[in-house]
C-alpha positions as CSV (number, residue, x, y, z in Angstrom):
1,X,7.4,-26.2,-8.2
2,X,6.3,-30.1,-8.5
3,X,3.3,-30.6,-10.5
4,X,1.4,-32.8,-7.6
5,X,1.9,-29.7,-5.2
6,X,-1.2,-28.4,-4.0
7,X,-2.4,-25.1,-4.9
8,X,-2.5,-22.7,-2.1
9,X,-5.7,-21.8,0.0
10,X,-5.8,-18.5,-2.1
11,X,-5.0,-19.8,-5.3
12,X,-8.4,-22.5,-4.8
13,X,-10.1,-19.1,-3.5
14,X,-9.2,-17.1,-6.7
15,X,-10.2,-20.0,-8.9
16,X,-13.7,-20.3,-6.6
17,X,-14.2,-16.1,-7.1
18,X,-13.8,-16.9,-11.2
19,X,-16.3,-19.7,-11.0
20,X,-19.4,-17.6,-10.1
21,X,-21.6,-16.0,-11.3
22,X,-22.0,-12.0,-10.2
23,X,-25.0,-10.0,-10.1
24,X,-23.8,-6.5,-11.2
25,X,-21.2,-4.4,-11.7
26,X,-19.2,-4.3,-8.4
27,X,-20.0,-7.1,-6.9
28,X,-16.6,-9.3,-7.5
29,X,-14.5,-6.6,-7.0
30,X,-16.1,-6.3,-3.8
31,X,-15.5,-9.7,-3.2
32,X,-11.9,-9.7,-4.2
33,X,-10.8,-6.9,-1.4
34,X,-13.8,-8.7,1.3
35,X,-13.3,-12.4,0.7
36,X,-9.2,-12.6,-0.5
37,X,-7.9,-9.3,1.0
38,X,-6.6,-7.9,-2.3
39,X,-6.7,-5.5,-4.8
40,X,-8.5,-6.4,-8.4
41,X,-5.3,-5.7,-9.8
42,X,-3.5,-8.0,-8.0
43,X,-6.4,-10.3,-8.2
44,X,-5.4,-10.3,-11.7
45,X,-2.2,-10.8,-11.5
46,X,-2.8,-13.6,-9.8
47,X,-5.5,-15.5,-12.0
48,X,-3.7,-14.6,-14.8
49,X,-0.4,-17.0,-13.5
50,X,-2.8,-19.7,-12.7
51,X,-3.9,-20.1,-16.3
52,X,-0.5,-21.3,-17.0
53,X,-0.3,-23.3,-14.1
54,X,-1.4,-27.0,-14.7
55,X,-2.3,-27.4,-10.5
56,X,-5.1,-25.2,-11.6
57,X,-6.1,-26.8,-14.8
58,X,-5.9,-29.7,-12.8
59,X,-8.2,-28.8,-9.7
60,X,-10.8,-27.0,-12.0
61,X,-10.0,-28.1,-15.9
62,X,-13.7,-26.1,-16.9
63,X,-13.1,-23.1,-15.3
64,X,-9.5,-22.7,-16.4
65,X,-10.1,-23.9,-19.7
66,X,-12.7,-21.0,-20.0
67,X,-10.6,-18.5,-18.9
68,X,-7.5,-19.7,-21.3
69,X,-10.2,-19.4,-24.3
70,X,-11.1,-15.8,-23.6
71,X,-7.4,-14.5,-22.9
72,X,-6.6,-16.2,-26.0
73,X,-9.4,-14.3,-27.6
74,X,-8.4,-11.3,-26.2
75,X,-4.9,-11.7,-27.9
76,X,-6.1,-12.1,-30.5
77,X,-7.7,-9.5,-31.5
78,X,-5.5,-7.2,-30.5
């Protein structure tokens, strides 16, 4: 895919889900299968693919860049 493609209307929605904040347990899994129609699973899946994507670093470098330090961290430690 060409770098200067847009992301897709869910892709922007998956990256909006990551950028707030949630009140309690539940909440953004209940978001994921109201607002996006999908499973947390695939709502994983999904996030997880736009960390490597540079669209996505691109339309929201903080949020992105936040999630590629924790993943990282994650890694590590295993």
């Amino acid at each position: 895919m060409p770098y200067d493609a847009e992301l897709s209307e869910r892709d922007r929605a998956v990256l909006a889900v990551e950028r707030r904040s949630w009140p309690g347990p539940g909440a953004k899994e209940r978001a994921m299968r109201e607002q996006l129609g999908i499973s947390p699973t695939r709502y994983y899946q999904l996030l997880n693919a736009l960390l490597d994507d540079e669209r996505a670093l691109a339309h929201d470098p903080v949020t992105v860049n936040r999630l590629r330090r924790v993943r990282d961290a994650r890694r590590e430690r295993r």
